[in-house]
DSSP file (Angstrom, degrees, kcal/mol; ACC not computed):
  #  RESIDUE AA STRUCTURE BP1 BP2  ACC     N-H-->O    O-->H-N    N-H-->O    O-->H-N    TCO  KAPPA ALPHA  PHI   PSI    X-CA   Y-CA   Z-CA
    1    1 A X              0   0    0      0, 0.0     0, 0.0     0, 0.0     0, 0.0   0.000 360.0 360.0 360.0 133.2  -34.9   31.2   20.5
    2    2 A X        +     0   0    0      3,-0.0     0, 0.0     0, 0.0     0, 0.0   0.010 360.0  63.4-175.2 -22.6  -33.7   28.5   23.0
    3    3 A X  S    S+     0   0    0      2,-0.0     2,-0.6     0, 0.0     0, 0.0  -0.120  70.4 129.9-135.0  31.2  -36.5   27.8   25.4
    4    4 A X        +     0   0    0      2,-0.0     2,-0.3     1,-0.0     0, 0.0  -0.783  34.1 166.5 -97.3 150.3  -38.9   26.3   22.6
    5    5 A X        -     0   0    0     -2,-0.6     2,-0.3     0, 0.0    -2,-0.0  -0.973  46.1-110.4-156.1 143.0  -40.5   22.8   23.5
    6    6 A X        +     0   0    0     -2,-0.3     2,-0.2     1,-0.0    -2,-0.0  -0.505  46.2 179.8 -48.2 108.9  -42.9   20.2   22.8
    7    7 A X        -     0   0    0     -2,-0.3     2,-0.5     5,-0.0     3,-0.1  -0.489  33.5-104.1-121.8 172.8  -45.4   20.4   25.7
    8    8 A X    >>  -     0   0    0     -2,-0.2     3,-3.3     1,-0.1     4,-0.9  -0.901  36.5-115.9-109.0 130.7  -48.5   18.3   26.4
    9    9 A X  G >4 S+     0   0    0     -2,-0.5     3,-1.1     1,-0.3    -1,-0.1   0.819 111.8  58.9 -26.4 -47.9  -51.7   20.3   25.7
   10   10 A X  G 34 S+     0   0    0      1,-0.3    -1,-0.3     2,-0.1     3,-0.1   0.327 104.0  51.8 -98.8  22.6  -52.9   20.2   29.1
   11   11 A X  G X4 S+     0   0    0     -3,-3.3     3,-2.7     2,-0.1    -1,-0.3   0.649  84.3  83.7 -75.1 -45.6  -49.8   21.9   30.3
   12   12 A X  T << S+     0   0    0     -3,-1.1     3,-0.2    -4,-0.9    -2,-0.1   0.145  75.9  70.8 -84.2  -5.4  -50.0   24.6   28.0
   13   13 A X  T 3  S+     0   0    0     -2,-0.3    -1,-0.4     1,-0.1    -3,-0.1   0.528 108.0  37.7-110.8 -25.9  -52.6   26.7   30.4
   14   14 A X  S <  S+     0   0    0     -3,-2.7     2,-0.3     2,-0.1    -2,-0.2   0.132  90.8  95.3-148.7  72.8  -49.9   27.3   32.8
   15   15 A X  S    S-     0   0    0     -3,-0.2     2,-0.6     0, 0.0    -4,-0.0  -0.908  85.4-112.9-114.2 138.5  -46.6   28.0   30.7
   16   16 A X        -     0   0    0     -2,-0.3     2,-0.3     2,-0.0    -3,-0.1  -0.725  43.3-167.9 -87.9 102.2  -46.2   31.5   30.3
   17   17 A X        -     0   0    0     -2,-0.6     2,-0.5     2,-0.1     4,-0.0  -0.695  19.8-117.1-110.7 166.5  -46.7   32.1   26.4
   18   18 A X        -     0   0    0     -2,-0.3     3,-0.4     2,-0.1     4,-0.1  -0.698  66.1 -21.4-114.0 136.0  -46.1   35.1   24.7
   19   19 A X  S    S-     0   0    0     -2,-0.5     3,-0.3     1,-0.2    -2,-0.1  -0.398 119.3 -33.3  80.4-142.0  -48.9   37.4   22.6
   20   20 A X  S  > S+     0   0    0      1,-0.2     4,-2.4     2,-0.1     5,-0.3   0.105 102.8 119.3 -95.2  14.5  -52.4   35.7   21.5
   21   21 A X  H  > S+     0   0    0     -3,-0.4     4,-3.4     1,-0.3     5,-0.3   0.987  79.7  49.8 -55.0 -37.2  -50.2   31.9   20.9
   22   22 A X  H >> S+     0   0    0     -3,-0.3     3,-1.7     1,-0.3     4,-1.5   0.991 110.1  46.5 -68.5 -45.1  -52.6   30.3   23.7
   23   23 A X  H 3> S+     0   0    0      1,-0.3     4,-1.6     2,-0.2    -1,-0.3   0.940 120.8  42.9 -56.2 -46.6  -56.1   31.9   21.6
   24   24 A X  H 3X S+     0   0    0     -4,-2.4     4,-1.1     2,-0.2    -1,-0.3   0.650 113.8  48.7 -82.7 -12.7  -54.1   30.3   18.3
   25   25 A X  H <X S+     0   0    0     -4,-3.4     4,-3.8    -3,-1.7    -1,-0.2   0.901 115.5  46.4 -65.5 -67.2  -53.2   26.8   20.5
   26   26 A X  H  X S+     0   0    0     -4,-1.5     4,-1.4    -5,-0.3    -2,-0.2   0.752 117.4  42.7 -49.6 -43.8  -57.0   26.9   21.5
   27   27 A X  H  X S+     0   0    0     -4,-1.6     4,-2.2    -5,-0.4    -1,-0.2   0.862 116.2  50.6 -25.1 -67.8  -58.3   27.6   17.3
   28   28 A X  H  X S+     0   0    0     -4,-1.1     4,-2.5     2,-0.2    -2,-0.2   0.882 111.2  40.9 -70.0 -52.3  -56.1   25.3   16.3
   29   29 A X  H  X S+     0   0    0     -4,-3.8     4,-1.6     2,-0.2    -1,-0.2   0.823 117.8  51.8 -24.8 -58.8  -57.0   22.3   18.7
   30   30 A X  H  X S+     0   0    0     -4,-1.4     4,-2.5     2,-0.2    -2,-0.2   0.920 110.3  45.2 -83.8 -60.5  -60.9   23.1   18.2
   31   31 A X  H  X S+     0   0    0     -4,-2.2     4,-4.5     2,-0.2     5,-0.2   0.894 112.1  53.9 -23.1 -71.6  -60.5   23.1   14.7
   32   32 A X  H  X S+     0   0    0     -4,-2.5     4,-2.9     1,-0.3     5,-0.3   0.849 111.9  49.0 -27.1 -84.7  -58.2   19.4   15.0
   33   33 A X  H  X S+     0   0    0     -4,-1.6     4,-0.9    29,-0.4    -1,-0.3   0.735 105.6  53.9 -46.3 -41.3  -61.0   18.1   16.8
   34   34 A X  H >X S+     0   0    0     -4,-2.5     4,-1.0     2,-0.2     3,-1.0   1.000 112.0  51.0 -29.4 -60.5  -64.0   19.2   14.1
   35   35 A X  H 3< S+     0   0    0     -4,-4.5     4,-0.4     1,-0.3    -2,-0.2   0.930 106.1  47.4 -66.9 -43.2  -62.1   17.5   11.7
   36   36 A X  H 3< S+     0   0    0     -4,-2.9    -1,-0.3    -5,-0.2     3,-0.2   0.697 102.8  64.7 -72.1   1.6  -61.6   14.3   13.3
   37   37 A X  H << S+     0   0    0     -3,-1.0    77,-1.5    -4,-0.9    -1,-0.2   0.984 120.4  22.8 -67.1 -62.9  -65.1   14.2   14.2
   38   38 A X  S  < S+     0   0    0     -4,-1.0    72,-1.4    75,-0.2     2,-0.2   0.130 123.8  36.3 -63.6  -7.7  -65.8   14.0   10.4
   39   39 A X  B    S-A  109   0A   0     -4,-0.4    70,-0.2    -3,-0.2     3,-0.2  -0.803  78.0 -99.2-166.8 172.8  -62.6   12.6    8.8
   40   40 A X  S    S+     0   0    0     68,-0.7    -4,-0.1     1,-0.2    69,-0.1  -0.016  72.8 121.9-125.8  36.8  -59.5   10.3    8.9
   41   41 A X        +     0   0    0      1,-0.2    -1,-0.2    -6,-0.2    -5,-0.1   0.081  48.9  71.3 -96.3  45.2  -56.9   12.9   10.0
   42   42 A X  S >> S+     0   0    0     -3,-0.2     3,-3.3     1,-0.1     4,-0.7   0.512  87.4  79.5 -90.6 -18.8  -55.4   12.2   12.8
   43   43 A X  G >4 S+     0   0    0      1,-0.3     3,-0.7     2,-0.2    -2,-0.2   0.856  83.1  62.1 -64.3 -11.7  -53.6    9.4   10.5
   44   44 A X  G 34 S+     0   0    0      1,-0.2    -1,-0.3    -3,-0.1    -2,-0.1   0.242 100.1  59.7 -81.2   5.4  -51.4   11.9    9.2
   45   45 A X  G <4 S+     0   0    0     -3,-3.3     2,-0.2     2,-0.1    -2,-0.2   0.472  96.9  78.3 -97.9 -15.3  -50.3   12.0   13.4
   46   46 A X  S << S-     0   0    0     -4,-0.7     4,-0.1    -3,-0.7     3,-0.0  -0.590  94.7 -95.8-106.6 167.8  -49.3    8.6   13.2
   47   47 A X        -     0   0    0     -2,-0.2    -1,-0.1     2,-0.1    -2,-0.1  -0.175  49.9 -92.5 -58.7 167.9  -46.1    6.9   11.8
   48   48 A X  S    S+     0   0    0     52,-0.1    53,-0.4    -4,-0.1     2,-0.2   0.997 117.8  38.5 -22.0 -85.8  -46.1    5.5    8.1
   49   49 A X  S    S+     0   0    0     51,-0.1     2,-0.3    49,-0.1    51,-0.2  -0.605  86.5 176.9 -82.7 139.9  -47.2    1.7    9.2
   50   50 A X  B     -B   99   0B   0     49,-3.7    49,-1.7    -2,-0.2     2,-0.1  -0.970  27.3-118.2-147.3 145.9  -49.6    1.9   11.9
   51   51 A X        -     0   0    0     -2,-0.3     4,-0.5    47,-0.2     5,-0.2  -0.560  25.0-127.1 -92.3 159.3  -52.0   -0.3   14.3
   52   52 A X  S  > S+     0   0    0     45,-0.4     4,-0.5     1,-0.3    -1,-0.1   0.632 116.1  56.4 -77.9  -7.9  -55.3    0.0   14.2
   53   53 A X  H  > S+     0   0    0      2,-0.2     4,-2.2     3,-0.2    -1,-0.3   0.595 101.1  64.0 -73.7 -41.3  -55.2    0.5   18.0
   54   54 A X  H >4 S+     0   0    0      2,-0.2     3,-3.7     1,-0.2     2,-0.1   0.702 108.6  40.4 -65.4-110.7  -52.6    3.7   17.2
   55   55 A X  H 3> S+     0   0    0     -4,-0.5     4,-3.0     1,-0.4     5,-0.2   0.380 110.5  56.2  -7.7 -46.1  -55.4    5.7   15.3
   56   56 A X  H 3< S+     0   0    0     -4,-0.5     4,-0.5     2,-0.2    -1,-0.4   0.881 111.6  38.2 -83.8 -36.0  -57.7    4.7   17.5
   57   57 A X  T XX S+     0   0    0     -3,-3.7     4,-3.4    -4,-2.2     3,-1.6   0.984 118.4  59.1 -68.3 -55.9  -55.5    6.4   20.9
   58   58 A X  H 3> S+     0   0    0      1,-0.2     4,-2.7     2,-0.2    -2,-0.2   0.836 104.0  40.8 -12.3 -78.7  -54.9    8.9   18.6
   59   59 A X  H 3X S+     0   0    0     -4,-3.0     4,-0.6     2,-0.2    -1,-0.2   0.699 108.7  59.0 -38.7 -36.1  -58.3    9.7   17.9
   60   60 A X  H X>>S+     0   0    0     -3,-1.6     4,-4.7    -4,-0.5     3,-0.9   0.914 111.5  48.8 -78.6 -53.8  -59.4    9.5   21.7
   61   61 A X  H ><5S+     0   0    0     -4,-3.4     3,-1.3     1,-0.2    -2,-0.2   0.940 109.2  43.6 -71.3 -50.0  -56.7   12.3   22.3
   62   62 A X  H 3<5S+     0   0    0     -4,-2.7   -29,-0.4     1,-0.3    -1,-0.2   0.520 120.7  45.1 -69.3  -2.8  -57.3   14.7   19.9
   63   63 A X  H <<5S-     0   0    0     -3,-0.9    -1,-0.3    -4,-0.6    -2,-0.2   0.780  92.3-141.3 -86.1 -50.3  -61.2   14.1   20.9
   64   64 A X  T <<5S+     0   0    0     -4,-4.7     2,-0.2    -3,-1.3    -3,-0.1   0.981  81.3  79.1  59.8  59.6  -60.5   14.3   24.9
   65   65 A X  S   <S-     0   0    0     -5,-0.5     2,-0.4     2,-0.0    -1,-0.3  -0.814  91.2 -92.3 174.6 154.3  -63.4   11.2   24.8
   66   66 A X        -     0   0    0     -2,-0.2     2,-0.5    -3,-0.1    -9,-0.1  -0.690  32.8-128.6 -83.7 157.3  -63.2    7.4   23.9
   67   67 A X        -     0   0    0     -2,-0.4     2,-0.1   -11,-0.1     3,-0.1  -0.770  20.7-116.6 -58.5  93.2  -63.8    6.0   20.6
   68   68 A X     >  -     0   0    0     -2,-0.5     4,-1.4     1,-0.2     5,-0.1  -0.778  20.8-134.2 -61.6 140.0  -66.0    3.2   20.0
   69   69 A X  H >> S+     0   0    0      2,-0.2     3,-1.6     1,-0.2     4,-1.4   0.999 104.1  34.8  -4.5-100.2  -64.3    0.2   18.7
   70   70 A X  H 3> S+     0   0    0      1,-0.3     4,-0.8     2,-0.2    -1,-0.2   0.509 105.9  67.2 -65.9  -3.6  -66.5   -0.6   16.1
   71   71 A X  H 3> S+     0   0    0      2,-0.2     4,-2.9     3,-0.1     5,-0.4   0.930 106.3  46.8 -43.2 -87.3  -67.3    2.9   15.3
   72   72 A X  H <X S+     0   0    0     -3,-1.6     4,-2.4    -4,-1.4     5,-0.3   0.993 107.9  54.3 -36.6 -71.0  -63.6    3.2   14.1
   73   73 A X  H  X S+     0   0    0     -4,-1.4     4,-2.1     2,-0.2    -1,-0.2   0.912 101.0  57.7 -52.1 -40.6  -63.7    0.3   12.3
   74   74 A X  H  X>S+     0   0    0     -4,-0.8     4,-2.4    -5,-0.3     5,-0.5   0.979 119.5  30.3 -40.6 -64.1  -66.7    1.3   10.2
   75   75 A X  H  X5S+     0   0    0     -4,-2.9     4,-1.6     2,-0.2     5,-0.3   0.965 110.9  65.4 -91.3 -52.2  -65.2    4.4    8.8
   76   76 A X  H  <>S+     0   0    0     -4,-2.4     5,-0.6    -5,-0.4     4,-0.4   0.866 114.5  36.0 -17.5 -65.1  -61.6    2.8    9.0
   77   77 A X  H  <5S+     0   0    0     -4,-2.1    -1,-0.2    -5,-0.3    -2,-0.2   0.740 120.2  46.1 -62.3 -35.1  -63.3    0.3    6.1
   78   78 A X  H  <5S+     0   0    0     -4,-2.4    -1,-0.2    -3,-0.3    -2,-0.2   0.635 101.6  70.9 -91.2 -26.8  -65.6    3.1    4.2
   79   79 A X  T  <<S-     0   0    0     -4,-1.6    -1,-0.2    -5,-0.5    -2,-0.1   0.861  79.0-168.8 -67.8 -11.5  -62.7    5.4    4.1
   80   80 A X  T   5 +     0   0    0     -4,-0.4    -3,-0.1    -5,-0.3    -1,-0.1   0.865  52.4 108.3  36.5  52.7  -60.8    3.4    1.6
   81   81 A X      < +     0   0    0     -5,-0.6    21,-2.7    24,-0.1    -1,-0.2   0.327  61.3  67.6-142.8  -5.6  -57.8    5.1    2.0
   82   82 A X        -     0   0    0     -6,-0.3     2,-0.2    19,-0.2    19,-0.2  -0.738  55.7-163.1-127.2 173.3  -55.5    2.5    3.8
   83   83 A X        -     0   0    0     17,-0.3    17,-0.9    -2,-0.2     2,-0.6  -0.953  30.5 -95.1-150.4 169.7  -54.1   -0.9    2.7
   84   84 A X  E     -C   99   0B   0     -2,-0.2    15,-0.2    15,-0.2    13,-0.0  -0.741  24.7-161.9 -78.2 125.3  -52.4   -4.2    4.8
   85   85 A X  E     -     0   0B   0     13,-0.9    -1,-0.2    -2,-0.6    14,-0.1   0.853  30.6-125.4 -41.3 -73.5  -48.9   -4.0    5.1
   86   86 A X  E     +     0   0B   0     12,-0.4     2,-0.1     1,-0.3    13,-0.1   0.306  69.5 122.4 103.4   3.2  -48.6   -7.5    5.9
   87   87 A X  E     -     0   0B   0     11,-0.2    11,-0.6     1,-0.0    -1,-0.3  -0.079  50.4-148.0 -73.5 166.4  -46.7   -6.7    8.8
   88   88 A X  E     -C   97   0B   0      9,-0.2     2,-0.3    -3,-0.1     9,-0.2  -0.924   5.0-164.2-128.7 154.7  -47.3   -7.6   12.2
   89   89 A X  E     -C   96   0B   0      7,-1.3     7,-3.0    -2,-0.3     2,-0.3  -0.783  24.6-120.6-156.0 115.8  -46.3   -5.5   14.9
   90   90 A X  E     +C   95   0B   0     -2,-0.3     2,-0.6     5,-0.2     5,-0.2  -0.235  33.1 173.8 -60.9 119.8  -46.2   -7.1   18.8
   91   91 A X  E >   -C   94   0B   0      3,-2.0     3,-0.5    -2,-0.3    -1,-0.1  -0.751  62.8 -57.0-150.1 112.9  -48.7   -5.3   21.6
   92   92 A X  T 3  S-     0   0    0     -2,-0.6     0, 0.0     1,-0.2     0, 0.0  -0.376 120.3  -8.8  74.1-171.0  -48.8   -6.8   24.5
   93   93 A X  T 3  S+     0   0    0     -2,-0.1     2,-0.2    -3,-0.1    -1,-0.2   0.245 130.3  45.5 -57.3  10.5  -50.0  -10.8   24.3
   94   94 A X  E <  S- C   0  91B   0     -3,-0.5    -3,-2.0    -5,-0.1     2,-0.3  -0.895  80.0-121.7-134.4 176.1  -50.9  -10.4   20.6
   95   95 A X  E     - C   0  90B   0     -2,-0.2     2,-0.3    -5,-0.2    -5,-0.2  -0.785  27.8-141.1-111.6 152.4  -49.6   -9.1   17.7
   96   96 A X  E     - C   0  89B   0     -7,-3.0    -7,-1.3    -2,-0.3     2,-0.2  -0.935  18.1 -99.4-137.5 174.8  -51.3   -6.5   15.7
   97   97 A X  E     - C   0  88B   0     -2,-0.3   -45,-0.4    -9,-0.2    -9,-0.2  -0.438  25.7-145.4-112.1 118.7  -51.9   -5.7   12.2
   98   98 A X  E     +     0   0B   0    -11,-0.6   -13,-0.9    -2,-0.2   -12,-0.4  -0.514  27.0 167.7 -63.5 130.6  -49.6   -2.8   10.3
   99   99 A X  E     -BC  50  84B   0    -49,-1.7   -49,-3.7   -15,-0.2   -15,-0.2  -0.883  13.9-165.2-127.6-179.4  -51.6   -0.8    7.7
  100  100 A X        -     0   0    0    -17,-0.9   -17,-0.3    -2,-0.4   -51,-0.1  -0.964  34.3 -92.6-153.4 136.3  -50.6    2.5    5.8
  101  101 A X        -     0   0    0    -53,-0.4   -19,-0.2    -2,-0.2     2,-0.2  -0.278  53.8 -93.4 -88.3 142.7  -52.6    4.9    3.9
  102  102 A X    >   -     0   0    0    -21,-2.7     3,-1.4     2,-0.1    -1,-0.1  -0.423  39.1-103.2 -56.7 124.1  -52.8    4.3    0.0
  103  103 A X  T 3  S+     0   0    0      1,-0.3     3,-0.1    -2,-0.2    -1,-0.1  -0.038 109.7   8.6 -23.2 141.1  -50.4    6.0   -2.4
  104  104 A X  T 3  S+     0   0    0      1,-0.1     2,-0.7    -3,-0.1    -1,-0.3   0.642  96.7 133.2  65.0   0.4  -52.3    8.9   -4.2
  105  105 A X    <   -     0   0    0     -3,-1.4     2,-0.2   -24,-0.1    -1,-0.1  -0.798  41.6-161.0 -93.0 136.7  -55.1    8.3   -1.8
  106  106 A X        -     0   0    0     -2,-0.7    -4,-0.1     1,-0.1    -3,-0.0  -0.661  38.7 -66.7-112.2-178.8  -56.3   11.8   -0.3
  107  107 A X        -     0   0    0     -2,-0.2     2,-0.3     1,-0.1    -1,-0.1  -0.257  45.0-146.1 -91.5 158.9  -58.1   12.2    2.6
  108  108 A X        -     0   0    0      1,-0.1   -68,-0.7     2,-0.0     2,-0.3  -0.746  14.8-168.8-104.9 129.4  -62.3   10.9    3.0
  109  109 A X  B     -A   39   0A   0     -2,-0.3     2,-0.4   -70,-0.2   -70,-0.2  -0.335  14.9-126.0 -97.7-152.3  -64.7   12.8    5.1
  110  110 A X        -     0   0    0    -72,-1.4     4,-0.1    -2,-0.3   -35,-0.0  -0.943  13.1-124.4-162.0 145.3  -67.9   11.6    6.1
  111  111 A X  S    S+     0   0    0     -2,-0.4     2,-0.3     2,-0.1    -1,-0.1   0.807  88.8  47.4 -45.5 -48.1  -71.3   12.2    6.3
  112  112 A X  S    S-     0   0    0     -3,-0.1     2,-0.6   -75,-0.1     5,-0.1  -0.670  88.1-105.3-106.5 147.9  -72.0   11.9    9.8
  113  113 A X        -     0   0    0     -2,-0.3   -75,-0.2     1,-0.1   -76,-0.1  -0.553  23.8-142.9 -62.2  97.0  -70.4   13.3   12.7
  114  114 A X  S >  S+     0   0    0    -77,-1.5     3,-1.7    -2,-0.6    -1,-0.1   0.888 102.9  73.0 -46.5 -60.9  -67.9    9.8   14.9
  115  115 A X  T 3  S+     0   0    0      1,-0.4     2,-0.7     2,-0.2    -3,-0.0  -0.198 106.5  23.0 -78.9-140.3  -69.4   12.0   18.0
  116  116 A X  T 3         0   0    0      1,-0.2    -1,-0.4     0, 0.0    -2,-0.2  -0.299 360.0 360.0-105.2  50.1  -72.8   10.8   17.5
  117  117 A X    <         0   0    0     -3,-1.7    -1,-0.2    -2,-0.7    -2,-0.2   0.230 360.0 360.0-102.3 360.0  -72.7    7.6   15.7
């Protein structure tokens, strides 16, 4: 195979894909998005050390919607699953703050749904 590549989702409706892949792109996506409604995987999308600003674009794409700020930060804190680096990492005219999810921590869902908080 020769002609496989990393495309951006909203390309992917007109590349000519072979069989059922687009119904299993479309499954898989809608699924992606459940779970981050509920949960704190898209950090497994992000690098080791991450800002809190990464998760949060993260989040916005796999949603296709913004994020509330403080929304994030709620379940960021209740999820207990990440820790301070101690790092800094410059973006733009401030610097911002590294974390990385806790050794041996697995992943927290939540009660309620981010899309309607």
């Amino acid at each position: 195979m020769d002609d496989a590549a990393w495309l951006p989702l909203a390309t992917l409706r007109t590349q000519p894909l072979a069989f059922d892949h687009l119904t299993i792109i479309d499954a898989a996506l809608q699924r992606l998005r459940q779970k981050t409604a509920y949960s704190m995987l898209p950090v497994y999308c992000l690098p080791t050390e991450f800002t809190l600003s990464q998760l949060q674009e993260v989040m916005e794409i796999i949603l296709d919607r913004s994020v509330q700020r403080k929304s994030l930060m709620r379940r960021f804190e209740a999820a207990e699953m990440f820790e301070d680096t101690g790092k800094m990492m410059a973006t733009g005219a401030r610097k911002a703050r590294l974390y990385r999810k806790k050794a041996g921590v697995d992943m927290r869902n939540f009660s309620r749904n981010l899309m309607v908080e």
